[in-house]
N, C-alpha and C positions, 0 to 999 in steps of 0.2 A: 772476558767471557764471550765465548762466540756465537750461542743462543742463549734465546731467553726460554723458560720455564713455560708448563702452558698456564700457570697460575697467575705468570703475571702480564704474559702475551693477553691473557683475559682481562685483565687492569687496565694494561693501553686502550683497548679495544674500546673498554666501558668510558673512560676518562674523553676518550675522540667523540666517541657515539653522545654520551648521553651530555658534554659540556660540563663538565666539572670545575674545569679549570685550574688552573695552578694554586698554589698554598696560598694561604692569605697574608696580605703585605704583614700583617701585625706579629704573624708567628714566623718570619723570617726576619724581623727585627724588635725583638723583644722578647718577655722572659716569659716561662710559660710552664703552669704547674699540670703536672699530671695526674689522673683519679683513674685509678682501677677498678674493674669489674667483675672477677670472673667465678664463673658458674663451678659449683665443686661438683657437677657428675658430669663434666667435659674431659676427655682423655687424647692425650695424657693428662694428667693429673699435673696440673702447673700451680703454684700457688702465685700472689699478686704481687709479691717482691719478684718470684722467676720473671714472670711475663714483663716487670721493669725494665730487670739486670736485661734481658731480652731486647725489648725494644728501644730502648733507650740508647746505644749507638745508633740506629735506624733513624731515629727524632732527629738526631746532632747532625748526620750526614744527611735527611733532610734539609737543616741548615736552620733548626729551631734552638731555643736554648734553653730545654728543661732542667729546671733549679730545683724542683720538690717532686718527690711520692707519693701518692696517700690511697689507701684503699677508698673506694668511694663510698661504702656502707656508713665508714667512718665518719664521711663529711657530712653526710646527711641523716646524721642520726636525728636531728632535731633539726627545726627553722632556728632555734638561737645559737645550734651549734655552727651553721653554717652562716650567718652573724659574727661568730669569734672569729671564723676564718675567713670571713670579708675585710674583716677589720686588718687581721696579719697579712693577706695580702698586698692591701690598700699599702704597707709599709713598705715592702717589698716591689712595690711597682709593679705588678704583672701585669701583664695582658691578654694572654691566652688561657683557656682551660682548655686541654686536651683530654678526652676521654676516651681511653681501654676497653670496650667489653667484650668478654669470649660466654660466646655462649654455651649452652649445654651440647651444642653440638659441634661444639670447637673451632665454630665461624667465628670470625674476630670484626667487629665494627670500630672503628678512630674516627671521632669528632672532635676538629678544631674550631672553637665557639671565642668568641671575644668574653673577656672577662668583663662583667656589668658593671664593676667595685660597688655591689652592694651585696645584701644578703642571698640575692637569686641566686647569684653567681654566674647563672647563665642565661640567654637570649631564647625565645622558641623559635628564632627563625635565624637565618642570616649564617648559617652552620656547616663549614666546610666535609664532607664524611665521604670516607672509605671504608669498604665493604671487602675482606676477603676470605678466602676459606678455612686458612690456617692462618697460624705465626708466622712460618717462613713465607708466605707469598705476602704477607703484610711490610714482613722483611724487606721486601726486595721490591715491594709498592714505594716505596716511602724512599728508598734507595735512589730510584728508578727516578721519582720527583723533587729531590734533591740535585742530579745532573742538569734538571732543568730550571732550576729556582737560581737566584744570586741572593746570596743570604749576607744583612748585616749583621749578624750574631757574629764575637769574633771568644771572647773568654768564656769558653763553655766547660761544665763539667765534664771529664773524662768518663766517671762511673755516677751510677742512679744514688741521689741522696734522699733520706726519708725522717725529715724534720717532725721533732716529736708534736702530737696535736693536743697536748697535756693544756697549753694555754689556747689555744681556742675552746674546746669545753669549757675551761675555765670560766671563758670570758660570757655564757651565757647562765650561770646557777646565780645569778645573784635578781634575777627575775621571776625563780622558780619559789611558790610558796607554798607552804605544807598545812595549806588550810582550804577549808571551802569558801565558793567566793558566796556574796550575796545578792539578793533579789534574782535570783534562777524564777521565782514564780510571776515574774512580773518582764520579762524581755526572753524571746525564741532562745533557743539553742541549737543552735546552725551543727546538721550531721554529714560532714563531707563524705563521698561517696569514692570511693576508687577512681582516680584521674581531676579530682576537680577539686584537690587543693589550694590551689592560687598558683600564684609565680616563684614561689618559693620554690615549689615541687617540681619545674621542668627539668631538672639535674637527677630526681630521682627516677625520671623518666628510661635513664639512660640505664639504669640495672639492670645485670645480665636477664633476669624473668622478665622483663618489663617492656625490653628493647625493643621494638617491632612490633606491637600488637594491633591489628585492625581496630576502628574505631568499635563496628560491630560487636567484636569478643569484651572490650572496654565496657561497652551498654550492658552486654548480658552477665557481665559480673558484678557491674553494681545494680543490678535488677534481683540477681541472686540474693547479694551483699545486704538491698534496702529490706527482700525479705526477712533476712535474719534476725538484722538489727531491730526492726516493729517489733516481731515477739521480746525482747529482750528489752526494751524500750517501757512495753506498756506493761510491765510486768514490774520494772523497778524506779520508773521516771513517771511523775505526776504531773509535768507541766510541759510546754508547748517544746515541739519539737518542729524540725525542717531540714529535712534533707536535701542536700545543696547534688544535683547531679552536673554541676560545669564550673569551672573555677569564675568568682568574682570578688571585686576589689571590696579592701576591708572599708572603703566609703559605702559601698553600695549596698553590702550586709548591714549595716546601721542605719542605715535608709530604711530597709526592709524590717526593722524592728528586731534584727538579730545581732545581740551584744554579747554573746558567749557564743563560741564554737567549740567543739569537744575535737582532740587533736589527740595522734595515737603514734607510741611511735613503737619502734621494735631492736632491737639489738641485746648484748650481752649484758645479761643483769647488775654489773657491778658494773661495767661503761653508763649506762645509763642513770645507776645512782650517783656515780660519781659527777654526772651533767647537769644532773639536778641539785648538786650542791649538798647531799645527803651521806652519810658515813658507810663505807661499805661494809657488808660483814665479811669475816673471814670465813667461808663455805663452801664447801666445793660447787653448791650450787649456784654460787654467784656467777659462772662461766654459762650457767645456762643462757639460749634464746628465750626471752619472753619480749610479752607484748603491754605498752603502760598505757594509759590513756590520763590526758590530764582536760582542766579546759583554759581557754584562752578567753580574758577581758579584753575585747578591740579596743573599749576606748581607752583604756589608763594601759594599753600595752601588758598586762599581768597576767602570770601564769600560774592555776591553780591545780599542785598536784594531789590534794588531800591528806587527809592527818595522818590515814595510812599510807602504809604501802602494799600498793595490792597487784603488783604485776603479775605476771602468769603466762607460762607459754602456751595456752592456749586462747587465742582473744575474745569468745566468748565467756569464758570463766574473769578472765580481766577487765570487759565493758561490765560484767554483773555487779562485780565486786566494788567498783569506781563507782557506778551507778548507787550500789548498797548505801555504801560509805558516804556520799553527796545529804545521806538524810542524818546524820552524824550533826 
């Protein structure tokens, strides 16, 4: 090739300018799973195996050696789903997490993050990322820093493999309990706010809507967010509440007198009951997006999703219902 692209002449440029620097020694020797992100009103229309099958020579000729697939929505459908897949990791020896996201406007973000081997999965700092405007000039980034990397990865997969995640859900329903917990009138019930889940949440960060947002825009949606919740709150919840607007450790919310957090999560309704350890029906509506909400016992680790089930694709009709059912 006797020039380069201006997309990726634009990649050199930024890589010199802004000090990037080369891959990280860990993902040029060692095994490295990849999580997808991508926005479905981005065009073309790629789904998150294409954008794999896609990038995934790109990763190799980097001189990385991704061994798994997985949509990222998937991995983070819950804090103990992403627990199941700490633990299969942990087996597997990894050490990178490499994150995909395209977004709705067909920018493509790659972060190579050290794997934590715990439940976070990922670090909030210390985070290699490339930024480009499409796939192909992503293509030809990653290409491009590969000619200048020496990579110990030597048995690499040929084509994208996408190891089923059947046993990591698995590995977190046996926590999940279908009861109300007790003494709610006697210790806070800590309300996380958008952005200030703890450490768990920094991987959820990286979703295609998520990626990028000013801290700014962050404040004024859970400012939005803490309005809605009060009406909703004081209308079905009789005891003390606290709305957490910054992630803090589950020591420090115990300190504070808060030993229940209320945790929400969102995906496809039979994923979800299936994570929860619960029997799915046969429905067509079980493919639906809804939103659950359960709560979390910090100190004995337990999770309480209620006697019903009241998910709902819209989350205020699913905080009502949760809330409802709490006096059950």
């Amino acid at each position: 090739m006797k020039y380069f692209s201006a997309t990726l002449l634009f990649f050199l440029l930024a890589i010199d300018l802004f000090g990037q620097g080369g891959l990280p020694d860990t993902f040029l020797n060692g095994k490295s799973v990849v999580m997808i992100s991508s926005a479905p009103q981005a065009r073309p229309v790629l789904s998150w195996k294409e954008l794999a099958e896609a990038i995934h020579p790109a990763l190799v000729e980097a001189g990385g050696d991704p061994v798994a697939y997985y949509e990222l929505e998937d991995v983070t459908l819950s804090e103990e789903v992403q627990t199941g897949f700490a633990e299969a990791f942990n087996k597997r020896l990894i050490k990178n997490i490499v994150i995909l996201t395209r977004k709705a406007s067909g920018e493509l973000a790659l972060n190579i993050a050290p794997y934590t081997m715990n439940k976070n999965l990922v670090p909030n700092a210390g985070v290699f990322s490339l930024q480009l405007p499409d796939l192909g000039g992503m293509v030809q980034a990653l290409e491009a820093l590969g000619k200048k990397s020496r990579s110990h990865n030597y048995l690499v997969l040929d084509v994208p493999e996408y190891p089923a995640a059947a046993g990591a859900i698995a590995g977190g329903t046996n926590r999940f309990l279908p009861r109300n917990p007790l003494n709610l009138d006697v210790f806070k019930l800590g309300v996380p706010l958008s952005g200030s889940a703890g450490e768990s949440s920094f991987l959820t960060m990286y979703r295609y809507d998520l990626l990028g947002k000013s801290a700014e825009a962050i404040a004024a949606e859970q400012e939005a967010e803490k309005r809605g919740l009060e009406g909703i709150f004081k209308t079905n919840y009789p005891y003390q509440v606290e709305f957490l607007t910054e992630a803090k450790s589950e020591a420090e919310l115990i300190r504070e007198r808060v030993q229940f957090v209320l945790m929400r999560v969102e995906g496809r309704e039979a994923d979800l009951m299936k994570s929860m350890g619960l029997p799915v029906v046969e429905e067509e509506e079980a493919s639906r997006i809804v939103v659950k909400y359960y709560i979390k016992f910090l100190v004995r680790n337990e999770l309480y999703i209620g006697p019903t089930w009241d998910a709902h694709p819209n989350w205020r009709t699913a905080l009502s219902q949760f809330l409802s059912n709490l006096q059950k």
